[in-house]
N, C-alpha and C positions, 0 to 999 in steps of 0.2 A: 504494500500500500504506500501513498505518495500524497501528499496534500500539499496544496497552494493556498495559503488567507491571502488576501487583497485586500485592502482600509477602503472601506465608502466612503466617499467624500461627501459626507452627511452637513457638513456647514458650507458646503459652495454654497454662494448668496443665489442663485437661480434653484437650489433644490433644497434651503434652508426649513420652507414651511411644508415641502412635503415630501420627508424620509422614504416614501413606503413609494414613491416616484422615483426616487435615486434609486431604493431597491432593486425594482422592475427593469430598470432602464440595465442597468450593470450588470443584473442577472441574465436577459438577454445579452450582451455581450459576451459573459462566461460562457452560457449556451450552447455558442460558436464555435467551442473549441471542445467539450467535455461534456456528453449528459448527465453529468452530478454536478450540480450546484447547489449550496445551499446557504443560508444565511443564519450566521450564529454574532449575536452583539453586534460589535460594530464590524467584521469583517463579511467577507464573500469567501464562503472555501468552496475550493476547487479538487475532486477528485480525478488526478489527471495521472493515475497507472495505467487503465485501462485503453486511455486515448493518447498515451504519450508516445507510442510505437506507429499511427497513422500520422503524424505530422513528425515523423523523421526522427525520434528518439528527446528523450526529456531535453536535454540542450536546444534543439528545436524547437520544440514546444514553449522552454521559457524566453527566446529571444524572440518569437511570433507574440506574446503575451505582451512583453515589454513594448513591441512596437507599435501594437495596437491595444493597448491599454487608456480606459476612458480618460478625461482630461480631471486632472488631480484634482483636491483641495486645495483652497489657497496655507499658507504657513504661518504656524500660530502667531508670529509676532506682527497680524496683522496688514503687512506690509504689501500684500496682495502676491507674494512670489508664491509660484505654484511650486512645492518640492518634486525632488528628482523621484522620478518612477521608481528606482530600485530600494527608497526607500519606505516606499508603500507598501510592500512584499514580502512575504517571507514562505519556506518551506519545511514540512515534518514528514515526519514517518507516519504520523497520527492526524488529526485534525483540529485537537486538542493544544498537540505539538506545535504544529501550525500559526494558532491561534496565541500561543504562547509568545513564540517567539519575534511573531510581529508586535505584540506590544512592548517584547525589548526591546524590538528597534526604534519603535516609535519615541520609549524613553528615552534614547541614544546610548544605553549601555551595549556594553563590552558583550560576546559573546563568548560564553562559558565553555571550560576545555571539557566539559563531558552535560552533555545534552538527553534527558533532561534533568540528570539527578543535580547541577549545576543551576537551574535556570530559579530565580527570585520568584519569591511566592507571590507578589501581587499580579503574576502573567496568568493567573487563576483565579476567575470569577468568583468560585463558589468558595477559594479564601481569604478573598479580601475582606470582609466583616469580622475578621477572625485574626487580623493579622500583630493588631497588639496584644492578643493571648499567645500567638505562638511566640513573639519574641520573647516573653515572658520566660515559654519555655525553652529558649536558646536557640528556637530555630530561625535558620537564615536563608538556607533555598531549599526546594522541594524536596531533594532527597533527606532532608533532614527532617521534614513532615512524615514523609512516607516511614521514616526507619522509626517514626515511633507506635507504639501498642497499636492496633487498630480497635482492638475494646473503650479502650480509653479517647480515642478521639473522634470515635461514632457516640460517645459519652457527652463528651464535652463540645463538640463542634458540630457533630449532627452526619447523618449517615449520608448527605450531597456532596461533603468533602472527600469520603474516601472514593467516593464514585466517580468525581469527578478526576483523582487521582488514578484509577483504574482507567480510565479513557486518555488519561494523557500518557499511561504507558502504556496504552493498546489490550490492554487484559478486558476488556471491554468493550462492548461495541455502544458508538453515539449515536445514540439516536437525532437526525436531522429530517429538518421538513424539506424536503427539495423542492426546487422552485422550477414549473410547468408554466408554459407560457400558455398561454390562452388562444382559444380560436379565431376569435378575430381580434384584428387591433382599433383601438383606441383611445385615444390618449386626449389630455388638457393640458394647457400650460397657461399658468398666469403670467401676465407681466406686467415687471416690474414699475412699471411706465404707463402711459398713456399713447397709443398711436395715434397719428394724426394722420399718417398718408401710409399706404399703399408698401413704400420702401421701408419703413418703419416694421412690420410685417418681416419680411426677409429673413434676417435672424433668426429668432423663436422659430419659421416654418422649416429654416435646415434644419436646426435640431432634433423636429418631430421629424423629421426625415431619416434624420441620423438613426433615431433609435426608433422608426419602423423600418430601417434595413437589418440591423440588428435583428429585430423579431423574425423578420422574412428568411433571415440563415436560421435561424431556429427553427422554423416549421418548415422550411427547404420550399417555400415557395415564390411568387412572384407576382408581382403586381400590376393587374389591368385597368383600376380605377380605383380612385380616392378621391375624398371630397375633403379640403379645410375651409374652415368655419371662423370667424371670427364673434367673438361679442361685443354687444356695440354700447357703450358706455351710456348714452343719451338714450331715453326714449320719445325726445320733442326734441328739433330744432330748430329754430327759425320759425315757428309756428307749424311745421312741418314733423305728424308722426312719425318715427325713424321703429325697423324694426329692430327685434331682440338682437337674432344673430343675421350677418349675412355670410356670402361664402362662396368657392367655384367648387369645381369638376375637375381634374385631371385623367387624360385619358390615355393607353396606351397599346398598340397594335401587339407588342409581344411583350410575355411577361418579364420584369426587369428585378434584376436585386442589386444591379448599380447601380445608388441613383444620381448619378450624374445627369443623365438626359432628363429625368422630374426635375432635377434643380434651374434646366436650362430652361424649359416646359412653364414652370413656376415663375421665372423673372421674365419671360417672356407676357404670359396672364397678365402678373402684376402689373409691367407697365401699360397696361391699359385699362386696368380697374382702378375705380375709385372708391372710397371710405364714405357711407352714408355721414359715419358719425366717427369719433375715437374712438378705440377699442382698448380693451382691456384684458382679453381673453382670445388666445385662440387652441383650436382644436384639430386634431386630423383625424380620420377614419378610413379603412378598406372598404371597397365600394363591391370588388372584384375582384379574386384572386385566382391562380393556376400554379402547378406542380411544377417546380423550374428547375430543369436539363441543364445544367451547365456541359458546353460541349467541351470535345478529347481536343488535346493540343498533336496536332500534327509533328511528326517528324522528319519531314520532306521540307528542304529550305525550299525559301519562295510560295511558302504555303498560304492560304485566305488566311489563318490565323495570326500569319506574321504581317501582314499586308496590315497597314492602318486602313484609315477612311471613317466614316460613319453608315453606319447598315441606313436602307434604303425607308423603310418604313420609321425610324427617326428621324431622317432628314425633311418628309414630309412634317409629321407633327411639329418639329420646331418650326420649319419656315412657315407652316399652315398658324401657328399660335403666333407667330411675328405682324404677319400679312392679312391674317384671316382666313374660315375653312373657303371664303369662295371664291378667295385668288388664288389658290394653287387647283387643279383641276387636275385627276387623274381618270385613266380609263379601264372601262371593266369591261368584258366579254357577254355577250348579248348571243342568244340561240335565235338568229333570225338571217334567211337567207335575203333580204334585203342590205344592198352595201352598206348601206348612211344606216341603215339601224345592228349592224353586227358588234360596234363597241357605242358604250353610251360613257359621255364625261359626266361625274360627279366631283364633286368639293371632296375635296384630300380626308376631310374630317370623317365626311360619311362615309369615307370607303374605306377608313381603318377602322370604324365602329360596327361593321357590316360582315358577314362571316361570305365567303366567295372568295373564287380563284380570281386577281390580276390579270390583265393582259402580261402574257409571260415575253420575256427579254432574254436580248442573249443567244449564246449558242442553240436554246433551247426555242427558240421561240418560232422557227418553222415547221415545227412538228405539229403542231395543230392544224397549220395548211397545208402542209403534205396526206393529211387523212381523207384530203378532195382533191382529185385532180385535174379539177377548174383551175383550181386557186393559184394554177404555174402562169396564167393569164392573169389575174389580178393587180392591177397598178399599184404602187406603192405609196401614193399619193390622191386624197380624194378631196373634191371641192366640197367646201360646210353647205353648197347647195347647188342640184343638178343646174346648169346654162344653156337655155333652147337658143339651138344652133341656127342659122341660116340656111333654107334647101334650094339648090339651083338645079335643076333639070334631075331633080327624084335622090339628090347627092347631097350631103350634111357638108358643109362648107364653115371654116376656122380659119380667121386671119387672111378672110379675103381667098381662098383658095378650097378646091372640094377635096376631101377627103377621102383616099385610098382603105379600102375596108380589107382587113388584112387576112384577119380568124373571127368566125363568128358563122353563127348565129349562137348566142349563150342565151338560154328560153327560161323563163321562172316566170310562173305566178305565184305571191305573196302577200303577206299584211290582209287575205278577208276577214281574219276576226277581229279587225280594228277599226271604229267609227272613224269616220272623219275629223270629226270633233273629238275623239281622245285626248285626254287632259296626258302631260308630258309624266314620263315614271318617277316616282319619288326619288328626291337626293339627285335629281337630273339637273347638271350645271352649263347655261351660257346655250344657246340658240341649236333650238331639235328637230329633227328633220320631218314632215310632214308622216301623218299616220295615213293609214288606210292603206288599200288593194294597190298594188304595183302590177302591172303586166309590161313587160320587156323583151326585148332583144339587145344583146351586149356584145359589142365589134371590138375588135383592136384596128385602130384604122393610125396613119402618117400622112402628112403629107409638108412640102419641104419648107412652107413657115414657120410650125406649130412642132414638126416629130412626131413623136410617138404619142399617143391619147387611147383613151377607152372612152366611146359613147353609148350611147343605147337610143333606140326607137321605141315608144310605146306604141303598144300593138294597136290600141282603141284609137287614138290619133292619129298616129303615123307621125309625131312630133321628132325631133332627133336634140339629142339632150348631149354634152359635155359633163363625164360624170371623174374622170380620175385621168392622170399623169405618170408616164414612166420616167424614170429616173434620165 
């Protein structure tokens, strides 16, 4: 067996009034590393035998600790200096041990040549009450407790002391409540302040960020949606009732446990929201959550792994929350053999809140059109709306010249279960192509102003229409 104490930083002025909040937050971080955690007095112990051979062996394990270790206490004299990590820590064989020997360090004593029959009695709770009788009785550090009668000082001191000495030399097992994070998060934070705007805000919402990533490695998932919350100090202003709380949405196309891109997502929001009233309070909460895969790291140099960049589905969301969901405009695959209705553009927002496959990119992206093979004739270029051509003697004419019809006739009738008047499909962005009945014929025609073209004749009319362009 192996134990780590850790000192909660129970007097940071941000978690002064609420201990059992420090608790949580630092427990999830422990989480992270070892599932036993638990909380005894003022420390966090850690049992890290079991987990200390998956993170590379105890050396490992306590140099990951140190480095990501929550941010300290400030230092008793006041002065606001946060002390050094390593002296917030300490290690036993027991938990007892543990707990022990971090409150010598705490008092800046020496560390004794033989552990724990060396170590000062007051490193033990259950004998501190007790400590001007045992001087009495000559003793100085625990082995000198220990070596006397145990009749006699389950007599005089009460049967918690020897117990408690039996747990500090392992002859006994301690009983701890371990700390289980909860199913879903969340959290309050007061502050200490008053917000007046928006950037005010900021601060306090990375924190609750902070330690819902933390939880998120603790229950190994990922987050799709949250909602922060603020409380609003006023509830009149201006002659104007203001509500209790207000608040946004953050949304995300893949589950995330970094949260770098929320932070981006978040200051993005921000500067464009405004504060009914000052606040005094805010809050976060999971909206949405999912099981999160962290992927294998390749061993082939030159791999996507090594490759930076930002994945594609965040570079919408942030520019979509910089710009708006209805300037960015992306496109999604449509089951309809009419051309102008085979992809429809919507707002970036709605098409990462919408479960469906993308128009696929990339090497992979003519495998869909190879499953038709029309589609070796389809231009690669199509106008936002068919152009009735000019006819000179029964010939479709472009740029003052008739047009050579090369491959064709391509035949479809489409769109009869669509009114004319059909209202445009939901989350449908920026100018759509008319609904109803299509009947066509589709050439590949050239001729030497214009090149290469796709047009079509409607069979009902005999109209000739400009519908797409070859490269």
């Amino acid at each position: 067996m192996h134990w780590m104490a850790w000192r909660l930083p129970l007097c940071d002025e941000t978690l002064a009034a609420m201990p059992a909040q420090a608790v949580r937050e630092h427990g999830w971080w422990a989480l992270h590393f070892t599932p036993n955690v638990a909380v005894l007095d003022e420390a966090l112990l850690l049992d890290v035998a079991s987990a200390e051979r998956l993170w590379g062996g105890r050396a490992a394990l306590r140099r990951l600790l140190l480095a990501h270790a929550p941010v300290s206490s400030p230092a008793p004299d006041g002065q606001g200096a946060a002390p050094h990590p390593r002296s917030q820590w300490a290690e036993g064989r027991t938990a007892m041990q543990a707990l022990a020997l971090l409150r010598l360090k705490q008092a800046g004593q020496e560390l004794p040549a033989c552990v724990p029959d060396g170590l000062p009695m007051h490193t033990v709770t259950a004998l501190r009450p007790h400590l001007a009788t045992l001087s009495n009785l000559g003793c100085r550090t625990l082995g000198d407790v220990r070596a006397l009668p145990r009749a006699g000082v389950a007599r005089r001191l009460g049967e918690p002391c020897l117990i408690a000495l039996d747990q500090l030399w392992g002859e006994r097992a301690c009983p701890l409540s371990w700390i289980d994070p909860p199913e879903h998060f969340e959290l309050e934070l007061e502050l200490p302040y008053l917000a007046a705007a928006c950037a005010d805000l900021m601060h306090p919402a990375e924190h609750l960020l902070s330690v819902l990533q933390r939880w998120l490695r603790t229950r190994h998932l990922g987050v799709l949606r949250l909602r922060l919350c603020w409380r609003h100090d006023l509830r009149r202003l201006d002659g104007v009732d203001v509500p209790a709380w207000g608040g946004m949405e953050l949304r995300t196309a893949d589950p995330l446990q970094e949260l770098s891109h929320l932070r981006r997502l978040l200051a993005e929001r921000m500067a464009h929201q405004r504060l009914a009233a000052p606040v005094n309070r805010v809050s976060m909460k999971t909206l949405q959550t999912q099981a999160f895969q962290s992927g294998s790291a390749s061993w082939l140099p030159g791999s996507a792994d090594e490759r930076g960049g930002e994945p594609w589905s965040q570079f919408v969301e942030r520019v979509g929350a910089r710009l708006g969901d209805a300037c960015l405009r992306v496109p999604r695959r449509r089951e309809d053999h009419r051309p102008e209705h085979m992809q429809l553009w919507q707002s970036a927002g709605s098409v990462m809140r919408q479960p469906g496959p993308p128009i696929p990119s990339g090497p992979r992206a003519g495998m869909a059109a190879e499953a038709d093979p029309r589609a070796a004739l389809w231009p690669a270029w199509l106008l936002p709306q068919p152009r009735l051509l000019t006819v000179r003697q029964h010939k479709p004419c472009l740029n003052g010249q008739a047009l050579r019809l090369m491959a064709g006739p391509e035949r479809f009738e489409s769109g009869w279960w669509e009114p004319e008047d059909a209202p445009p499909p939901e989350h449908a962005a920026g100018p759509q192509p008319a609904p109803g009945l299509a009947k066509r014929e589709y050439f590949v025609a050239c001729n030497a102003a214009s090149g290469w073209v796709w047009v079509f004749r409607e069979t009902s009319t005999h109209d000739w229409y400009l519908h797409g362009m070859y490269g």
